[in-house]
C-alpha positions in Angstrom: 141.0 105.2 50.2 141.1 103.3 53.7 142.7 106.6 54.9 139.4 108.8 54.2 137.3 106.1 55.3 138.8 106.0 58.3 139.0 109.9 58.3 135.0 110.2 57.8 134.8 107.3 60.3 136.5 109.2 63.2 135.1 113.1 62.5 131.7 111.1 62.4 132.1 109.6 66.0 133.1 112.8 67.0 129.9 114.2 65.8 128.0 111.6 67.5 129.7 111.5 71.0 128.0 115.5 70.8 125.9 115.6 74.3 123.1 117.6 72.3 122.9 114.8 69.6 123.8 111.9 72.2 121.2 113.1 74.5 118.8 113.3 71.1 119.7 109.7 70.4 118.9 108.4 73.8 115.5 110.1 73.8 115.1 108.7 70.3 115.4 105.4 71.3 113.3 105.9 74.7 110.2 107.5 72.7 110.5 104.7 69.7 110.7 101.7 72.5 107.6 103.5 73.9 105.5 103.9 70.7 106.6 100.3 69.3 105.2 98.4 71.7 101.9 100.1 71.7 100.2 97.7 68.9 99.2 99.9 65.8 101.5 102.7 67.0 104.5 102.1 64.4 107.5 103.6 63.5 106.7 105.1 60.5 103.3 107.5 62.0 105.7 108.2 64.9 108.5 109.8 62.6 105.6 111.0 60.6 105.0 113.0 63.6 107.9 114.1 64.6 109.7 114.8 61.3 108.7 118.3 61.3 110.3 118.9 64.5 113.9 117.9 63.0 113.1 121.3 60.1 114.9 123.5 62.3 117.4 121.2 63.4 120.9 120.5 61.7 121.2 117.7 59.6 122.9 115.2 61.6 121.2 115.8 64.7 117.9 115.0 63.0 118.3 112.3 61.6 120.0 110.9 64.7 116.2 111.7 66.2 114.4 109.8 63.3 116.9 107.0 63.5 116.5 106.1 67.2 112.6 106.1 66.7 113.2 103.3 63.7 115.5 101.2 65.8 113.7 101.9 69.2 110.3 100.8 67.5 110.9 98.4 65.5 113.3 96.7 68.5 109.9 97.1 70.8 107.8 95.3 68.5 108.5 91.8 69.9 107.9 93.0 73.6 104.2 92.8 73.6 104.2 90.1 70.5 106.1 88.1 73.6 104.3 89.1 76.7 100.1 89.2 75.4 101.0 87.8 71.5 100.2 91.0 69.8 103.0 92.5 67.8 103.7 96.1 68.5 105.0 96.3 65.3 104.4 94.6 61.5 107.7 93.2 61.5 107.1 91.7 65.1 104.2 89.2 63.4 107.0 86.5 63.9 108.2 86.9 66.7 105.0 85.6 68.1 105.4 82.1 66.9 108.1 81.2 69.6 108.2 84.9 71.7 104.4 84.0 73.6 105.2 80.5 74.2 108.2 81.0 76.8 106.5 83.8 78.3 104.0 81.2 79.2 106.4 78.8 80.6 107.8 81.8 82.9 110.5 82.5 80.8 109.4 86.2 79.2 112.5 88.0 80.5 114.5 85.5 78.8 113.0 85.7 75.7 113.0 89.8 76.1 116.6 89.6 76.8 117.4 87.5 73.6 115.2 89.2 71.6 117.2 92.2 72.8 120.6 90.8 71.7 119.3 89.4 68.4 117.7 92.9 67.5 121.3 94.1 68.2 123.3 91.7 66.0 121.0 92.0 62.9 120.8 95.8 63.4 124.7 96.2 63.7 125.3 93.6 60.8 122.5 95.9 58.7 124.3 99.3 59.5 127.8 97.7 58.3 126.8 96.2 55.6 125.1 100.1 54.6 128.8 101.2 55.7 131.1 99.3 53.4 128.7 97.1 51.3 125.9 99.5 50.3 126.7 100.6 46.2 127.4 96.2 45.8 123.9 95.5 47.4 122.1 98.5 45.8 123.4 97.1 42.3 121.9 94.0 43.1 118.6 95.4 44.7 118.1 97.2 41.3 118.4 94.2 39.5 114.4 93.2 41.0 111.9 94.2 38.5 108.4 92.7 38.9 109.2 89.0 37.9 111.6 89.1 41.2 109.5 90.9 43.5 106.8 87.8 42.5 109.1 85.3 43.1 110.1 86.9 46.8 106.5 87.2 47.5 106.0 83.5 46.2 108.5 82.5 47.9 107.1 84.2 51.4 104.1 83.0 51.2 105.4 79.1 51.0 106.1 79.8 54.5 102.4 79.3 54.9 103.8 75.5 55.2 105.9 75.8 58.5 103.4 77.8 60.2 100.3 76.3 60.0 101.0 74.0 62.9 99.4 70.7 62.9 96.9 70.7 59.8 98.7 72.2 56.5 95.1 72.4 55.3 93.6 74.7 57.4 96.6 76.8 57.5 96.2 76.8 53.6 92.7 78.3 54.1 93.9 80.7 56.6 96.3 81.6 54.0 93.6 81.6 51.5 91.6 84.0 53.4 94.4 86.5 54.0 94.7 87.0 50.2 91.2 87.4 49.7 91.0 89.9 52.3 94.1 91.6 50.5 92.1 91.8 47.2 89.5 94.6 48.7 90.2 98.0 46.9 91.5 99.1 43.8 92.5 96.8 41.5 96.6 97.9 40.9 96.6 97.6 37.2 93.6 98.4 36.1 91.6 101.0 38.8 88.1 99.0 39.2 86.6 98.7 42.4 86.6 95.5 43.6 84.7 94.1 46.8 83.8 97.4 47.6 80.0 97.0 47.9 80.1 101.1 47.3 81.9 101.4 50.6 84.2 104.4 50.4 86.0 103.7 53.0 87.0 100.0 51.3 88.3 102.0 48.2 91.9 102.1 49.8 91.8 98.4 50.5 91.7 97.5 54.4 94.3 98.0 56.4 96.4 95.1 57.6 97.7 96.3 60.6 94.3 96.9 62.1 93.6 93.5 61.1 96.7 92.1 62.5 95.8 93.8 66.3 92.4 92.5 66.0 93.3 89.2 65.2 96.7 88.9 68.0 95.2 91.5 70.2 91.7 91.1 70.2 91.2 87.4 70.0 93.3 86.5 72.7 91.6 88.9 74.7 88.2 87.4 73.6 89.9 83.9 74.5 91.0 85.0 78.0 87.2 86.2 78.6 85.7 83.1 77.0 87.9 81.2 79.4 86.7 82.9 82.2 89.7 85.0 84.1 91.2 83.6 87.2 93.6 86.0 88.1 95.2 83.2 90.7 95.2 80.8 87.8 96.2 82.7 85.0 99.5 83.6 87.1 102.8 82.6 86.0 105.3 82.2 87.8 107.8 84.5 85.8 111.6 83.5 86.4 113.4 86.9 86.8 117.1 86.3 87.0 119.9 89.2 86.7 120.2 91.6 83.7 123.0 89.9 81.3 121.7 86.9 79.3 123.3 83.4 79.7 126.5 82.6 77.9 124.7 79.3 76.8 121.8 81.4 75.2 124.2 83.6 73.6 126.2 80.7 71.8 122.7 79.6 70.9 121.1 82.0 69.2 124.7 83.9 67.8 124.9 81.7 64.4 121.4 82.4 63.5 121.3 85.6 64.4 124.7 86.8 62.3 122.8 84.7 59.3 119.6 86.6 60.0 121.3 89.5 60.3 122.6 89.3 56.3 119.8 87.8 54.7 117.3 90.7 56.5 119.7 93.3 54.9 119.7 92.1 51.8 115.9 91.6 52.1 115.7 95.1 53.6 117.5 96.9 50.8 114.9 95.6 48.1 112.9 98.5 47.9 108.9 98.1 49.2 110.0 94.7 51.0 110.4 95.5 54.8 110.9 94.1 57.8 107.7 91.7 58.1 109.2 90.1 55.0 112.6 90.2 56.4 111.2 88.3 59.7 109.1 85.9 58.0 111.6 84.7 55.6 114.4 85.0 58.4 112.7 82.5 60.5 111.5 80.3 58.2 115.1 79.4 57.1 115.7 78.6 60.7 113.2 76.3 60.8 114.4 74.8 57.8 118.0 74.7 58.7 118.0 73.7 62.0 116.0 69.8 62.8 115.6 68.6 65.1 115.9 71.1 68.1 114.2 70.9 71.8 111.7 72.5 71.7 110.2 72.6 68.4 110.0 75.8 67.0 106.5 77.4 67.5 106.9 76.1 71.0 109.2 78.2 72.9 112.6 78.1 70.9 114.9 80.9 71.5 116.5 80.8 68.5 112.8 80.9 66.9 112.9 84.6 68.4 116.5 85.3 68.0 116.3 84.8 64.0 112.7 86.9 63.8 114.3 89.7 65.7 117.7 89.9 63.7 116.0 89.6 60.9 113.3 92.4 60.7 116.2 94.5 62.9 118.6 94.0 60.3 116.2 95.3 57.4 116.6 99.4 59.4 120.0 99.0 57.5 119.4 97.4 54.6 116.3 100.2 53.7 118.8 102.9 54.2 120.7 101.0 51.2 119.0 102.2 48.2 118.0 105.4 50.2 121.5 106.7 50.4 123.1 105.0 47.0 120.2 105.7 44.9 117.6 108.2 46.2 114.9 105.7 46.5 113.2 104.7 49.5 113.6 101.1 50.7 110.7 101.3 52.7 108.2 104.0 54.2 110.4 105.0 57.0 113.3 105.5 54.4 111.0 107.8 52.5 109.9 110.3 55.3 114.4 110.1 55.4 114.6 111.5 52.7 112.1 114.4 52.8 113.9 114.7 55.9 117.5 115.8 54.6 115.9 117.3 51.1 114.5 120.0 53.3 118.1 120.6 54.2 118.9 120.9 50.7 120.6 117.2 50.8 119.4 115.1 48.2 120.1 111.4 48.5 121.7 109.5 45.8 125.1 108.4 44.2 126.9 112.4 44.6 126.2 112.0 48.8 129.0 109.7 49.1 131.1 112.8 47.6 129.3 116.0 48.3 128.0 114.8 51.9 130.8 112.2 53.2 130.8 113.5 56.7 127.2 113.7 57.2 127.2 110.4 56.0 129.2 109.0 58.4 127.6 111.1 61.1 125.0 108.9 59.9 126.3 105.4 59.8 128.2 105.8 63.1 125.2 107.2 65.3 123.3 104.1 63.7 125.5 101.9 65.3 125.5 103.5 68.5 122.1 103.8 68.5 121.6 99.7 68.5 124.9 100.0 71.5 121.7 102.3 73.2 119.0 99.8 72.2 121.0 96.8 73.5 122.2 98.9 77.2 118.1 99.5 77.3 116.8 96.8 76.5 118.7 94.4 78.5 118.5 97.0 81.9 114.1 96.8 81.0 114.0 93.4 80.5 113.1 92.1 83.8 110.5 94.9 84.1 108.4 94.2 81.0 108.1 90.7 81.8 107.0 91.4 85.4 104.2 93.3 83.4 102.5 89.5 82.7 101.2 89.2 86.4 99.5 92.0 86.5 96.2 90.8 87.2 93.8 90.0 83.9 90.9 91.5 84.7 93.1 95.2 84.9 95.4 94.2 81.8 93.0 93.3 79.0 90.6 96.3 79.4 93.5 98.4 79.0 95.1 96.2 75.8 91.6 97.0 74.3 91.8 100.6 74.9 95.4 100.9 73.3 94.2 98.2 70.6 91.4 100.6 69.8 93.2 103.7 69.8 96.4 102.4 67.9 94.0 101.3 65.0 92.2 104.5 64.8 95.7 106.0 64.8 96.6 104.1 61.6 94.3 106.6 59.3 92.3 109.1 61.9 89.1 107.4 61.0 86.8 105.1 63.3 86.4 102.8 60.3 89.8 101.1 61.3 88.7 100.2 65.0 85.3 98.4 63.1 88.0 96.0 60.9 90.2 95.4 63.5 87.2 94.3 66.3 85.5 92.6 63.0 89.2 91.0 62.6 89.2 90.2 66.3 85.9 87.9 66.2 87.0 86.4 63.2 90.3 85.1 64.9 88.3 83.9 67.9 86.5 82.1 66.0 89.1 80.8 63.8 91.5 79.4 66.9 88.4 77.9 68.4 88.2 75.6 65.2 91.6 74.8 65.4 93.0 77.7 62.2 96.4 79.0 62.5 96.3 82.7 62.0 99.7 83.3 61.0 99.1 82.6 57.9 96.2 85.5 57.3 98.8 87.4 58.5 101.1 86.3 55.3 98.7 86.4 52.6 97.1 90.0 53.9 100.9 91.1 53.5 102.2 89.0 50.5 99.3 88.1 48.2 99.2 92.3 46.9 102.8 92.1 46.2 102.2 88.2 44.3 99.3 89.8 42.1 100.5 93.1 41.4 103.8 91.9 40.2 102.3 88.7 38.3 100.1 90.5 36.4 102.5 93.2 35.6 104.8 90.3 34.4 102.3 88.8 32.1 101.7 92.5 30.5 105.1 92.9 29.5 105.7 89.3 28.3 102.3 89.5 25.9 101.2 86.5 29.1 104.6 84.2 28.2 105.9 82.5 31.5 109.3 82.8 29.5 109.7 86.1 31.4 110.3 83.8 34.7 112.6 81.4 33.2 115.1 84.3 31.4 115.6 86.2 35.2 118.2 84.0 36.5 116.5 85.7 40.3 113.3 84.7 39.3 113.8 81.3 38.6 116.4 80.3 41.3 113.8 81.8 44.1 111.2 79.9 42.5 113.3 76.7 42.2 113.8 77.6 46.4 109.7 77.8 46.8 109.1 74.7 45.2 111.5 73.1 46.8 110.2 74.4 50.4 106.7 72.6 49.6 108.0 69.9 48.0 110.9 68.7 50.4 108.8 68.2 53.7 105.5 66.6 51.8 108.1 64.4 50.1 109.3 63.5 53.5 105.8 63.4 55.1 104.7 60.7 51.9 108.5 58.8 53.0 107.8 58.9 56.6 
């Protein structure tokens, strides 16, 4: 058995090490860098794009294509979620908490740098773990049926607690907000409108994303206006040192990001959770596991980026899981994958790891080389991104706007999107002028469907009997978890 493994291992770094499919790879990984840190401009519309373009190709050197636009965005995500707190990406939400505040204090290549490396670690953890581990973790994905997926999102959205900053009530109404915003649409279960006010363009529900640039991208421009901009005082002083990262920065951040790196896999391979879960979670366990550190977390910690970055890195992998055991997507991205290779008459599921072996280890080796390209390009741009913060203001944020604008019209084709995200953008301006985190929108736009649809799905099946919680021994320990993240740190506020 090790013998074949390592037979399919070798013929598929053979394949890779191609120059057609090589050379395919790099410009993968150059065009998903690109589109990921262009807020709104994700991963998934730019494969969406492009996937037509693999028809013709073979099999392997498609998806070698596809896959360096998932790493290469998703990696990108945290550049301009550092440099101008906007994430390019979803998953890149978190990134923000620690990724702006050391590019304020100078220190943007650094946090590029690590944010590099961490993407690296969780996304070579992610693509092992789909080597050797995938049909154990698949087994146990399957095993989430809507009272699981409720207790994840529960659990997700007590993170509402370590990131509302000083005042856990107005984060809580931030929160609050975010999941009534998420309510707009059609209700899951039953197919009213709700909050539509006869708006068709409300009948799909509003798009996150748009609100997530508008309130990132938007308000902070709307905050550097309302400040008035002073292109000599505005200027940081940016410390560019050489392209490798410190040895000290690297023993920090490596335990956290080897953790992240596993528990955004296993979050990744849960079908419909994704990387902004992933990230969320990810970095809310760091928080929780590591006291005490200088600085605080949400004030410039490296590690604060490192375990956002593997984590929401690491879920590339773990969504290829179920997509390559099981023939169902782990997340959008997966799902264009797999419309991918059925067009080549390769249909995912248990009989690939027989009928398809090479290809499949075509696939799992490129993987890993693309996150070798990620990390060579990454750290050689590093420097260069984060000389990108002194360009002066008053040229920047006119031109954030214009991409802003365009990546939310992007999101659907319709102007509609660029209205929510500029009505999102005043609303955040407004909200950090009063002092409201707006993290936590950001969490309850993304969790509270997930909560809801999966609750009430719950209560159908169980006649409305909470017992339905209690018998899924994953249901109740990640609800045991959730109340124990609220309750712990009030307990030791009340002690304190």
């Amino acid at each position: 058995m090790i013998t074949m493994v390592l037979n399919d291992i070798s013929h598929g770094l053979a394949n890779v090490l191609d120059p057609t499919i090589l050379a395919l790879m790099v410009f993968g990984v150059l065009l998903g860098i690109l589109m990921g840190s262009i807020p709104g401009m994700t991963a998934t519309m730019t494969i969406a794009v492009l996937l037509s373009f693999t028809f013709t190709l073979e099999p392997a050197t498609g998806m070698m294509l596809l896959l360096g636009i998932f790493g290469g965005a998703v990696y990108a995500g945290s550049i301009p979620a550092i440099l101008i707190r906007t994430p390019g990406t979803p998953s890149a939400a978190a990134t923000i908490f620690d990724g702006y505040p050391l590019s304020q204090k100078g220190e943007a290549g650094r946090a590029i740098r690590m944010s590099t490396v961490a993407s690296f670690i969780g996304g070579f953890i992610s693509v092992l773990a789909l080597m050797f581990l995938s049909p154990l973790i698949a087994d146990a994905a399957l095993r989430f049926r809507s009272p699981e997926f409720f207790a994840l999102a529960l659990f997700g959205l007590t993170i509402i607690a370590s990131v509302s900053g000083d005042s856990l009530t107005k984060g809580m109404i931030s929160g609050l907000l975010g999941m009534l915003i998420a309510t707009v649409g059609i209700d899951p279960l039953t197919g009213y409108q709700r909050f539509t006010f006869d708006v068709p363009n409300l009948m799909g529900g509003i798009e996150f994303i748009a609100v997530m640039i508008g309130l990132f991208g938007i308000a902070e421009g709307l905050r550097k206006y309302a400040q008035g901009i002073d292109d000599d005082q505005n200027q940081i002083n940016q410390k560019i040192t050489g392209v490798l990262p410190s040895l000290s920065d690297i023993k920090s951040i490596a335990p956290i990001s080897i953790v992240s790196g596993f528990i955004g896999s296993l979050v990744g391979a849960i079908p419909g959770a994704g990387g902004d879960i992933a990230s969320f979670i990810t970095y809310n366990e760091a928080t929780r596991w590591l006291k005490d550190t200088t600085p605080s977390f949400g004030e410039g910690n490296i590690r604060g980026v490192a375990a956002a970055e593997s984590g929401n890195n690491a879920s590339t992998g773990g969504a290829l899981i179920p997509t390559f055991t099981l023939g169902i997507p782990g997340d959008s991205v997966s799902a264009l994958l797999i419309g991918a290779l059925m067009v080549h008459n390769v249909t995912p599921g248990p009989e690939l790891y027989q009928d398809e072996s090479g290809l499949l280890y075509t696939i799992f080796v490129g993987f890993l080389l693309i996150y070798v390209i990620i990390l060579i390009f990454g750290l050689l741009g590093a420097n260069y991104w984060a000389r990108l913060i002194n360009i002066p203001q008053n040229y920047v944020w006119p031109v954030i706007f214009v991409l802003c604008v365009i990546g939310a019209i992007a999101l659907s084709g319709t102007v509609f999107n660029a209205w929510v995200m500029l009505a999102a953008g005043g609303l955040g301006f407004v909200m950090r002028f009063r002092g409201y985190p707006l993290a936590p929108m950001v969490l309850g736009l993304i969790l509270a469907p997930i909560a809801e649809a999966n609750l009430r799905r719950s209560l159908d099946i169980s006649g409305g009997s909470l017992d339905i919680f209690y018998t899924s021994p994953i249901a109740l320990t990640v609800i045991l978890l959730s109340i124990a993240t609220v309750a712990v740190p009030a307990i030791r506020s009340v002690r304190d």
